[in-house]
C-alpha positions, 0 to 999 in steps of 0.5 A: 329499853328501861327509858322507853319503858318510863317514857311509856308510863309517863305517856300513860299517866299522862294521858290519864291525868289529862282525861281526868281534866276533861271531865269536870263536876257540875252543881245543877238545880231545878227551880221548882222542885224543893228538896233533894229527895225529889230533885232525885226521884223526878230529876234523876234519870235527867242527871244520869243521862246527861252524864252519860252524855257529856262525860261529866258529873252532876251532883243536884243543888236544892233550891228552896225558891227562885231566889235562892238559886238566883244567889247561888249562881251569883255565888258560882255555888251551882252551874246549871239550872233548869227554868222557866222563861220568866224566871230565867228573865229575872235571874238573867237581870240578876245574874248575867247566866245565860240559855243553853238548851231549850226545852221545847213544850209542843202547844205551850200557849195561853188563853183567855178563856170565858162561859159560852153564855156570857156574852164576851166574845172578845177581850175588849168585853171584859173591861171593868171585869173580874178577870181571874189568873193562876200563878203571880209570876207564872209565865203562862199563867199570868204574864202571857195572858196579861200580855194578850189582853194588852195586845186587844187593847185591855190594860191588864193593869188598870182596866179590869179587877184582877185576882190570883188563884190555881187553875182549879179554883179559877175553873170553878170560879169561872164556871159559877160565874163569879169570875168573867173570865180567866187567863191561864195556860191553855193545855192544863186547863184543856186537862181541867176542863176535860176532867169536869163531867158536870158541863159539857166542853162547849160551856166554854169560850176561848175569846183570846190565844197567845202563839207559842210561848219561849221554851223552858231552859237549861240555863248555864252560870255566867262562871261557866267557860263558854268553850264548856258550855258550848261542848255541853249545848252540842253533846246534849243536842247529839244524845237528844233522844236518850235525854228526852227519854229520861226527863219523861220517866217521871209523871211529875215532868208530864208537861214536856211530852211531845217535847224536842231540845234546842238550841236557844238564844236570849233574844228569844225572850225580849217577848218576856221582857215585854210581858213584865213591862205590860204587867207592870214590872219593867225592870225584871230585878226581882220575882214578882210574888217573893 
């Protein structure tokens, strides 16, 4: 009796102590937020759901830049982070991680957007122009429609006057007529403009649109076990709905409304790829802008 009796704890302690091993400790970070307090304030219900999800602690990494948590997966000091395409192009080059869930954005596309006025009905018209885009580096506001003025055939590069500026000013820029057009991301400039009660919505022309862009990520460290990470890519898609949920508490995080979580692939951003050679940048081993 007393050996079933051991035989029993030891089975017990056992199977706690394997358990125990199951469920590890991740670093996660997000790369444009900066700072913990808001990493938990937007982020936090995110982290809680995906504990839930998944069995496994996360604890927030603080990133002060793109850079920064490029270095820290090199440095194996953080495991996940949540980007988006083109700085997932770049820290992919510098660092091998690679994508594990896709945060699909419903109507995430770029436009080249002109005054009804102007004359411009197609992107060939604004060659020799003052052409006006958000972000430097930004996928959708810079490299998507630089890309989409290469593909009518306008050099974003060599055949128009180029500037950087945010969505607002470009707006207002455009709207006086000191810009010919500008490049931005269609739906938060549909915000913009739809927020401007001094001209009617039809003082604009979209003389140009992008198909969907590739999605935002959870991106995993290349340190990462694979068999982990794939145990994490399946239990985040089965509790999708609750992990949803929780990424939209936050206001902050209004741009993914309507959004699913898929799995994704890194072919699905060779179309970046080609976004940085178009703007100039071919070897997708630094952020443009730092």
């Amino acid at each position: 009796m007393r050996f079933l009796k051991s035989a029993a704890l030891a089975a017990a302690v056992l199977a706690v102590s394997l358990s125990s091993s199951l469920a590890d400790t991740f670093k996660l970070a997000v790369t444009d937020v900066e700072g913990l307090e808001r990493l938990q304030v937007e982020w936090g219900p995110f982290k809680n759901a995906l504990e839930n999800a998944t069995d496994h602690t996360f604890e927030f990494f603080p990133v002060t830049s793109r850079t920064a948590a490029a270095e820290a997966l090199r440095a194996q000091r953080v495991d996940f982070v949540v980007t988006g395409p083109a700085e997932y192009i770049v820290i992919n080059k510098l660092t091998e991680a690679r994508p594990l869930i896709g945060l699909g954005r419903p109507d995430y596309f770029c436009a080249v957007v002109v005054r009804a006025d102007s004359g411009f009905t197609r992107p060939a018209d604004l060659k020799g122009k003052k052409v006006a885009f958000g972000d430097i580096g930004s996928t959708s506001n810079m490299l998507c429609p630089m890309q989409l003025m290469a593909d009518y055939g306008v050099d974003p590069v060599k055949d128009i006057e180029k500037l950087h500026t945010s969505r607002n000013i470009a707006h207002e820029a455009l709207k006086k007529g000191d810009v010919a057009a500008i490049g931005i991301n269609h739906n938060s400039w549909i915000g913009t403009r739809n927020k401007d009660d001094s001209v009617p919505n039809g003082f604009f022309r979209v003389i140009a649109r992008s198909g969907d862009l590739p999605n935002d990520m959870i991106m995993a460290g290349a340190h990462v076990d694979p068999a982990t990470a794939q145990s994490l890519r399946q239990a985040i898609l089965d509790n999708k709905k609750s992990i949803i949920a929780a990424i939209l508490q936050h206001e902050e995080n209004d741009k993914y409304s309507g959004m699913d979580l898929v799995a994704i692939e890194d072919g699905a951003y060779d179309l970046v790829r080609s976004m940085y050679t178009t703007a100039g940048f071919p070897q997708y081993d630094k952020f443009i802008g730092e």
